[in-house]
N, C-alpha and C positions, 0 to 999 in steps of 0.2 A: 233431912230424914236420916236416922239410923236403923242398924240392923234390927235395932230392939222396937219398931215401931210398933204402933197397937195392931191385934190381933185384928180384923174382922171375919164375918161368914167366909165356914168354911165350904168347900166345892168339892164335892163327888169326883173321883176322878173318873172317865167314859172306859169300859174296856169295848175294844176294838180293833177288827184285823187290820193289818196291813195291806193297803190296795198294790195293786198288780205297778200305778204309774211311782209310788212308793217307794217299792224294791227296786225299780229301773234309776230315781232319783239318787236310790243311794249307792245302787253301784255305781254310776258316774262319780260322786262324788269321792267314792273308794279308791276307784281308779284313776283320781287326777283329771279329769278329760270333762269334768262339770263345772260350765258357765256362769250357770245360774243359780248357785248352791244358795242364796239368798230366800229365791223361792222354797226353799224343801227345808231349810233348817231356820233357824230362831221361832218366830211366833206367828201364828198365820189363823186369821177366821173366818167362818163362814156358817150358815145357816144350817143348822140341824133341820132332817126331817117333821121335829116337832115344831117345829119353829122357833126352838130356842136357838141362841147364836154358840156355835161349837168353835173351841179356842187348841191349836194345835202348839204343843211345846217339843221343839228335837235341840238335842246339842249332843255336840261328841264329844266323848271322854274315854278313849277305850282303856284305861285304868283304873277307871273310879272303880269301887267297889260297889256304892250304892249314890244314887243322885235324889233331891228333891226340890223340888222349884219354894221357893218359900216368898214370903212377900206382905202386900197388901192383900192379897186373893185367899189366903191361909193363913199362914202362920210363919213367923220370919226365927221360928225355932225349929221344928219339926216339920213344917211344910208338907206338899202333895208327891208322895214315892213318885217316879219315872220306870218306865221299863224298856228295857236293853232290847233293841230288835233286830240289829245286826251285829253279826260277832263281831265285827271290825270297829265296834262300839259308839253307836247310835244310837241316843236314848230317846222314849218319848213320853208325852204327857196331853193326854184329849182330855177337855174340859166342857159341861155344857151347864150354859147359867140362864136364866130368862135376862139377868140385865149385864151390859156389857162390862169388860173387862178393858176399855180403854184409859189411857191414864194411869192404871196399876202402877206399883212398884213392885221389880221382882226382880231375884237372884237365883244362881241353882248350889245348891246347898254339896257339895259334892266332897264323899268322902274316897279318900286313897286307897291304896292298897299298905299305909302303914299306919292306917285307922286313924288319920288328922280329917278334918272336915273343915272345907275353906267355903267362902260368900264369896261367888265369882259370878262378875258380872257377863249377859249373854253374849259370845262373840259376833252372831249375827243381829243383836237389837237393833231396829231402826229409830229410833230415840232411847236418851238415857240422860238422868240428872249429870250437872256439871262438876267441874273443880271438886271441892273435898267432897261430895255427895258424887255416889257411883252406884248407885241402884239405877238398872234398865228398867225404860217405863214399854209399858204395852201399847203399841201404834201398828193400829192393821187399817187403818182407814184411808182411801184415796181419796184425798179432800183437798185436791188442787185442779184446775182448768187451768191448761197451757194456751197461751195466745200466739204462739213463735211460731205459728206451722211456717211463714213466710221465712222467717229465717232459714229453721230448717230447712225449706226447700231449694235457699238460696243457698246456702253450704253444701247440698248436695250438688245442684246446678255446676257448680263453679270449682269444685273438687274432687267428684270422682271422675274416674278413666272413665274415658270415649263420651264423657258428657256432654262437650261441644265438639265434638270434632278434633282434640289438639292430639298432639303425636303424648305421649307419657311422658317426655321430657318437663312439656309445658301446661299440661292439666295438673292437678292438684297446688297447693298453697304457696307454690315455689314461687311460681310466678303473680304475688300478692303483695299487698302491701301487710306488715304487718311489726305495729312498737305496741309489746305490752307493758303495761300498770301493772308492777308486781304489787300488792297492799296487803296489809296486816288488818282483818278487821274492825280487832278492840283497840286499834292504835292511830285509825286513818283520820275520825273523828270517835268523841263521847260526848255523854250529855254534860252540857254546860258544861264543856273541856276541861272538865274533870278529871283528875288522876284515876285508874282502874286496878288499884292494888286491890279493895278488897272485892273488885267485880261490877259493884253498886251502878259505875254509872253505863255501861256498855249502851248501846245503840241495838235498837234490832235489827234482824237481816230486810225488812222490808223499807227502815226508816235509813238506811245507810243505801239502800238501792233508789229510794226517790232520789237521793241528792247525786247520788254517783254515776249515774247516767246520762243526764245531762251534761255533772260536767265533766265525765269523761268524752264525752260526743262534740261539744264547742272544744275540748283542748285536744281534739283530733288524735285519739288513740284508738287502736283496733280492736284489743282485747285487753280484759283483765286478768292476771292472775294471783288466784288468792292463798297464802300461807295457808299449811292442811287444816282444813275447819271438820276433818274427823274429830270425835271426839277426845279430849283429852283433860288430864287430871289438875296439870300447873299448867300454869299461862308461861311462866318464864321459860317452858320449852316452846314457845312459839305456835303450836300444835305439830310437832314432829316426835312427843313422845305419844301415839297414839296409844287409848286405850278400846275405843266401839269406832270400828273400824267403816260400820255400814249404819251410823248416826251423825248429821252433824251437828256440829255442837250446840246443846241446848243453851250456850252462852248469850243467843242472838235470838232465841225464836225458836222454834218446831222443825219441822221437814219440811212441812208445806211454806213457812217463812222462807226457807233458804228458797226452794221452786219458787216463789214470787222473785226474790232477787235473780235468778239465773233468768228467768221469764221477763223481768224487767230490761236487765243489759241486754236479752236477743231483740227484742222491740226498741228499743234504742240503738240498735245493730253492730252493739258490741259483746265481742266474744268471752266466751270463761273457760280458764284454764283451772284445773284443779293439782296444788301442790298433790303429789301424794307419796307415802314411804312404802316400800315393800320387804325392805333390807330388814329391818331391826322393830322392836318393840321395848315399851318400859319392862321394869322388876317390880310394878304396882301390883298385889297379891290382887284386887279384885280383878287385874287383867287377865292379859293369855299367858303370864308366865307361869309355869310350872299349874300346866291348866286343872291337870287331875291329878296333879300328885306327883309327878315327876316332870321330866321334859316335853313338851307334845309338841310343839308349834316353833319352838326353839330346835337345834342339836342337842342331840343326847352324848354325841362327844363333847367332852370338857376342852377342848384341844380348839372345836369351833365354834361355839354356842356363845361366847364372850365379844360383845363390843365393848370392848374398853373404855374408850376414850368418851364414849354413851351410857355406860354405865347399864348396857341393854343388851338385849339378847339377839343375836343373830336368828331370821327366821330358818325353818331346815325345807329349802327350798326343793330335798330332793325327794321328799315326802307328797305322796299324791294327795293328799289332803290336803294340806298345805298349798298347795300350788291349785286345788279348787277352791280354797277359800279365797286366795288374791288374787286369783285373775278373774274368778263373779266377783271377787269387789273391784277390781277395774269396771267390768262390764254394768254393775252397778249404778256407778255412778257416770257413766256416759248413758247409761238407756235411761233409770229412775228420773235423775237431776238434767239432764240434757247438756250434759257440761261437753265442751266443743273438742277439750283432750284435757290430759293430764303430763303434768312434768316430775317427772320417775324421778327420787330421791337416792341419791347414793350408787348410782348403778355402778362407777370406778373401785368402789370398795366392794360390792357385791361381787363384779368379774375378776377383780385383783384384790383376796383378802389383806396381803400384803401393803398395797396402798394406805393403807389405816395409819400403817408405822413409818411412813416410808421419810416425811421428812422433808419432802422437798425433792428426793435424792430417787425418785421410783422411775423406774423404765421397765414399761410394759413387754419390750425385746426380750428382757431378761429375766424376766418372771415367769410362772405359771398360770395361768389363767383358769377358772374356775368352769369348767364343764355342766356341773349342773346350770349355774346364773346362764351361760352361752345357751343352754337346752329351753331354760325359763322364760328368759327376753324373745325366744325367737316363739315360742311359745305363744307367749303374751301376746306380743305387737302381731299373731296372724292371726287370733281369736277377736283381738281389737279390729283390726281393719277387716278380717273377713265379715264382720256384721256392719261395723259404722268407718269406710273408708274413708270417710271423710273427719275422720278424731287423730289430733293433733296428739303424738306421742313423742315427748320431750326429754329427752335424758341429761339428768345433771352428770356434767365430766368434768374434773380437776385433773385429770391425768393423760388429756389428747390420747385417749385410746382408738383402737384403727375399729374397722368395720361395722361401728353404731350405726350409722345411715346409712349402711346400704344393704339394698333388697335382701329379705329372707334368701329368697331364690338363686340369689348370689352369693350366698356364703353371710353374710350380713347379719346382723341382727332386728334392721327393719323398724327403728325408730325414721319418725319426720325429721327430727332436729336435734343436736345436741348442744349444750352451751356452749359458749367456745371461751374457755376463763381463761386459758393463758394469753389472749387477746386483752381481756379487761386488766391481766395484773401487767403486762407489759405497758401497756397504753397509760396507767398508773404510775409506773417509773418513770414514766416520759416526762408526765405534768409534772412532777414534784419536783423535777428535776431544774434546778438554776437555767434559763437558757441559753447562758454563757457556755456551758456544760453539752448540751441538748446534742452539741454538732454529734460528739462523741458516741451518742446511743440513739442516732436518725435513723437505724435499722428497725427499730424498734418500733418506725411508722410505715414502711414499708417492708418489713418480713411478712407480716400475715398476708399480703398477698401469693406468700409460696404454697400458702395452705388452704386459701378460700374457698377452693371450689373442692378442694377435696371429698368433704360433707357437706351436709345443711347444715350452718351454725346459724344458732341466736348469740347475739353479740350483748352479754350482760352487765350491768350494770345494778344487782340486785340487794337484796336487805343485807347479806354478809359483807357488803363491800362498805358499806357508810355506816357500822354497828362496832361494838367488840373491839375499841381504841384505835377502827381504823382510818375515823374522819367519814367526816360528809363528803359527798363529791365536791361543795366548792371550797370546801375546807383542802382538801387535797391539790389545789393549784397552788403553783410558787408566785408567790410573790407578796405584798399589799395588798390592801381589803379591793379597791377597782381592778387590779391585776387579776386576781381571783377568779373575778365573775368575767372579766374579759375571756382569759384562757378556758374557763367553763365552757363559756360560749363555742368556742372554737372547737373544743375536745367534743362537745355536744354534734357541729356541723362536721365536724368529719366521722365521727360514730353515726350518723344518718342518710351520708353519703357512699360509704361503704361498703362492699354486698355482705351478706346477713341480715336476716330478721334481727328486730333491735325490742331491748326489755331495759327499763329502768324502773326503779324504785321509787315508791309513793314521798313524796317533797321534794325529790331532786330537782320537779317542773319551777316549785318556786325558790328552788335554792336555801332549804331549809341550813343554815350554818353549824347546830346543832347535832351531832350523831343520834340517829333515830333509838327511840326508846319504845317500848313497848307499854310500859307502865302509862304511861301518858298519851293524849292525841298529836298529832304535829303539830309545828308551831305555827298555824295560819295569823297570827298577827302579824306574820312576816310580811306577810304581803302589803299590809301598813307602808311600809319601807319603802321607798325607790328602788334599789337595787334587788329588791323582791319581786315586788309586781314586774318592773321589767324583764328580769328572767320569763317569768310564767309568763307572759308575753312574746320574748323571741321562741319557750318550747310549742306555744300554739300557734305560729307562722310558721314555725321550721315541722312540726307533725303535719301541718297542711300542707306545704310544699314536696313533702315526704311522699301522702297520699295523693297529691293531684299529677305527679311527675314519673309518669311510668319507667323513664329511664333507670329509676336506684329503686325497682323490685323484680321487673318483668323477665327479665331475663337474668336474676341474682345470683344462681346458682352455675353459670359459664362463666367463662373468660370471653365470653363474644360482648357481656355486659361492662365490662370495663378494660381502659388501657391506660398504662402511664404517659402525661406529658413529659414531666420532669420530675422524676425522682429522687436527685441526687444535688438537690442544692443544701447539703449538711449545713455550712458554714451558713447559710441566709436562714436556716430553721425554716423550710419554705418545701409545699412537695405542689402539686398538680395532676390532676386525671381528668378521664373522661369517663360519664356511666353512659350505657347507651340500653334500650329498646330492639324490641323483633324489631320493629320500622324501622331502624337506624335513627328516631330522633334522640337525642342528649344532651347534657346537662356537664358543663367543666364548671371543676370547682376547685379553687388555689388556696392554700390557709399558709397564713404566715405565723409560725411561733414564737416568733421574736417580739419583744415589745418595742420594737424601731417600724415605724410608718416607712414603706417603700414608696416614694414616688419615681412614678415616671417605668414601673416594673413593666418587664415585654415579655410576651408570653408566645409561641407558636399556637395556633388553632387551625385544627382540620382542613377548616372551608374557609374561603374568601366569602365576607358580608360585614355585617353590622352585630355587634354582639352586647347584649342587655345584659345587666345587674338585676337577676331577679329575687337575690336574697341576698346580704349582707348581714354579718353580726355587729357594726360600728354604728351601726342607725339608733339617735338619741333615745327615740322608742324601748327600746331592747335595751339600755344603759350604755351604749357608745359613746363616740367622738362626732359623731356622723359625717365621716370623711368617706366620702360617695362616690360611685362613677355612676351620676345621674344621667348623663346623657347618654347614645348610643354609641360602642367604641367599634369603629371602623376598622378591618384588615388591611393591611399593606402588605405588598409583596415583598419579600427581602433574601438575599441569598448567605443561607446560613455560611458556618467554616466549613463544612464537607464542596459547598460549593452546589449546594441543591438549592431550589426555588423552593420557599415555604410562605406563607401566611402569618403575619406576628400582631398581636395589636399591643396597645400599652394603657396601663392600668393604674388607681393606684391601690396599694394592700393596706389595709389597715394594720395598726401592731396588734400583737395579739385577737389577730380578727383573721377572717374568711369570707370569700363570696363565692358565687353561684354565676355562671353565667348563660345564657342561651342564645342559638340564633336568630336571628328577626328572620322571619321568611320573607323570601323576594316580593 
């Protein structure tokens, strides 16, 4: 559809006062401190007294000079004038037709104060055409039934304070199991694994949720989270250049499509994370930028209004509008979509303008930090949790900044979790690394324990890491095509063994060898392969043992959940720990990095008994050697070199492999 599409019947526009709940909606929204600005602004209807159906149109512009809604409904030249009702510039437009106005196409015609007149699509539409088409359609219809109440009530149960009784250390998500599916929707699969340059073969959100529940649920993952399916203009921004912030994208389906998918994964009892951006927006004229004619939603200083390196606009976060439009659209899409949380986009650039430029080279010590972003986040996250405590608020950080997780009330910013990347790019240096070499940078498997429990990290492994010439993940191992997939394995058991919530990216499960493309589906023929399928094989043993093994979640977030045995074997490429449980049961797990088979290795272990092999990555299954300790390996007593009594048993390691071990109870 273009701007120029046919005229049809035109509509009367309603004159009508302002109700009293009206003027309250709009000075919240004046004033920052409005939730739900969804409700009061875009498009909204309901039955006239005559029983015709009455159609409400607000958007703010307080520069325009004159606004008109134009469209399918009018005229997509001259359109239905609007009238200004708050000085602070709130327009509106009452419409009453006998037949409905869903499905419309419409824009608001809005001209500046330097008498230019732009087709700007609605900020709050809740659908709107896709890609090169940017007309907002008319959707006031609740035409979905949710089945999740169980979930729901099961994420309440098990999440908020004083639910069950736990002290606040131990209620909410902390102590959970939880590895999310990050996916790309137009890239996970298409139809007839098509290429999706020009769109054609996309999947909808209902026919992408039949298949991905299932086998997200048999390959044992907790949650999904999906790249921003706000809407947006190019696909090769991934959806991170949003342009309808409170639509998703009509790429896959309706509004009610995506509710089926979100309603599908809670009935399959997995969770949805929703990427989302608050930082920046495009320079696409039908967007927010330069809304009415000059800066609105942007800086009007030139000094800050510039994402560079995005070619996009910094939002002006210290604008009370502004900050009601994106925190009701956080609020949005946890109450509308039921989405379980969301993972906040760019928050290190938001708090440290600075960071954008930094290079590598940025230290938060030595910078300034952003006052309004610190005012907004805490904002945010207590608007979020004081309605749905139980939503998962995730901040992306490149820059290990201090105080993301922890409480408002402490000084904090009062996210749940923050990525934790300099764990994934160190852990990255490690594998690639010759491991002739390895002994030299063995810190580098044992540092982040000085910082684990500092925050709540998720330990990522996401679409930026296997994208953009940085390699797949098992492209990223050193060595030969079986070396490869060995050291994957192993890089994999000890990222699942380590405290932190864990996220990996959609084909890592089968070892997709290829860098993920967006243009195309994954390459599921892989699985054809041996060395394919058995990847996806050991990642649905190793996510089950992940979820059945309370030792490496329940208590993730202490130092009472983990202890080293032997941290300091450089030269063997070799580390050892223990995770533990409130119960004190646990779970020791040894990984050798070395491509040398140890036999005969001895290990000290806690307790005197019998200790089983309950997971190994060498097992033919998984693409191993399958060099086993099949039976059960007995402790013996032996007196170390300090001359103390310890417990050792002996073992053998696989090369480039890892086990699991546990005790046999008496």
């Amino acid at each position: 559809m273009t701007d120029a599409a046919a005229r049809t019947e035109t509509i009367e526009p309603v004159n009508t006062d302002t109700e009293e709940e009206t003027d309250l909606s709009a000075a919240l929204f004046h004033a920052g401190t409005c939730c739900t600005a969804w409700e009061y602004l875009g498009v909204h209807s309901d039955l006239a007294e005559n029983g015709s159906r009455k159609y409400t149109f607000r958007v703010w512009a307080p520069h325009a000079v004159s606004i008109a809604v134009v469209g399918d409904l009018s005229d997509w030249e001259n359109g239905l004038p609007m009238t200004r009702i708050t000085d602070e510039g709130i327009w509106e437009l009452i419409l009453e037709r006998e037949n409905e106005l869903e499905g419309s196409f419409y824009k608001y015609a809005i001209t500046g104060q330097d008498g230019v007149t732009w087709l700007k699509a609605d900020p709050y539409a809740a659908y709107s055409e896709s890609m090169q088409n940017t007309a907002s359609i008319v959707y006031t219809k609740q035409d979905f039934f949710w089945h999740d109440s169980d979930w729901m009530k099961k994420r309440r149960n098990t999440v908020c304070p004083k639910a069950r009784g736990f002290k606040p250390k131990y209620n909410h998500f902390y102590s959970a199991p939880m590895h999310i599916y990050e996916m790309h929707l137009g890239s996970w699969k298409t139809l007839d694994g098509a290429s999706n340059t020009d769109g054609a073969h996309y999947l909808t959100y209902r026919a992408i949720a039949d298949m991905l529940a299932p086998y997200l649920s048999d390959m044992g993952y907790t949650h999904v989270e999906l790249l921003p399916v706000m809407e947006h203009p190019y696909d090769g921004s991934l959806g991170y250049q949003i342009c309808g912030y409170f639509a998703p994208t009509s790429r896959y389906g309706t509004p009610a499509d995506f509710k089926y998918f979100v309603d599908k994964m809670h009935t399959a009892g997995i969770g949805v994370i929703l990427d989302w951006v608050p930082a920046f927006f495009p320079k696409d004229r039908h967007g927010l930028y330069e809304f009415d004619g000059q800066p609105l939603y942007e800086y009007g200083d030139p000094e800050r209004r510039e994402y560079s390196s995005r070619n996009s606009r910094f939002f002006d976060i210290s604008c009370p509008e502004v900050r009601s439009f994106l925190i009701s659209n956080a609020m949005y899409w946890l109450g509308e979509f039921h989405a379980d949380g969301l993972r906040v986009n760019a928050v290190d650039v938001m708090l440290y303008p600075a960071y954008e430029q930094a290079d590598g080279k940025f230290n938060a010590a030595d910078e300034q930090i952003c006052e309004e972003a610190v005012s907004f986040f805490r904002e945010l996250n207590s608007t979020v949790h004081g309605t749905y405590p139980d939503a998962l608020m995730i901040a992306e950080d490149g820059a290990d900044l201090p105080m993301l997780t922890d409480a408002v009330a402490e000084g904090g910013l009062g996210f749940s979790f923050k990525w934790n990347v300099n764990w994934t790019e160190a852990l990255f240096s490690y594998v690639r690394c010759d491991p002739i070499e390895r002994k030299h940078i063995h810190d580098t498997l044992t540092a982040p324990l000085t910082y684990a429990f500092r925050d709540h990290h998720i330990l990522p492994v996401s679409h930026t890491d296997v994208s953009g010439g940085k390699k797949s993940l098992v492209d990223k191992m050193f060595g030969e095509y079986d070396n490869k997939f060995a050291g994957m394995r192993t890089f994999m058991l000890y990222m699942m063994t380590m405290p932190g919530k864990k996220l990996t990216f959609m084909g890592c499960e089968f070892a997709q060898f290829r860098e993920w493309d967006y243009t195309g589906q994954l390459e599921w023929f892989m699985i054809d392969y041996p060395r394919h399928i058995e990847m996806q094989r050991f990642f649905r043993a190793l996510n089950h043992l992940y979820l059945e093994s309370s030792p490496l979640w329940d208590i993730d977030d202490t130092e009472d959940g983990f202890a080293w045995i032997d941290a300091d074997q450089a030269d063997l490429n070799i580390l050892s720990y223990r995770r533990r449980d409130k119960k004190g049961q646990e779970l020791i797990v040894i990984l050798n990095f070395s491509p040398v088979v140890r036999e005969g290795y001895t290990l000290f272990v806690p307790k005197m008994g019998r200790y089983e092999e309950v997971l190994t990555t060498d097992r033919y299954e998984f693409g191993g050697r399958n060099r086993l300790n099949e039976d059960t390996v007995r402790s013996v007593a032996v007196t170390d070199e300090n001359g103390s009594r310890k417990n050792q048993v002996t073992l053998t390691l696989p090369a480039l492999g890892g086990v699991v071990l546990r005790k046999q109870l008496n």
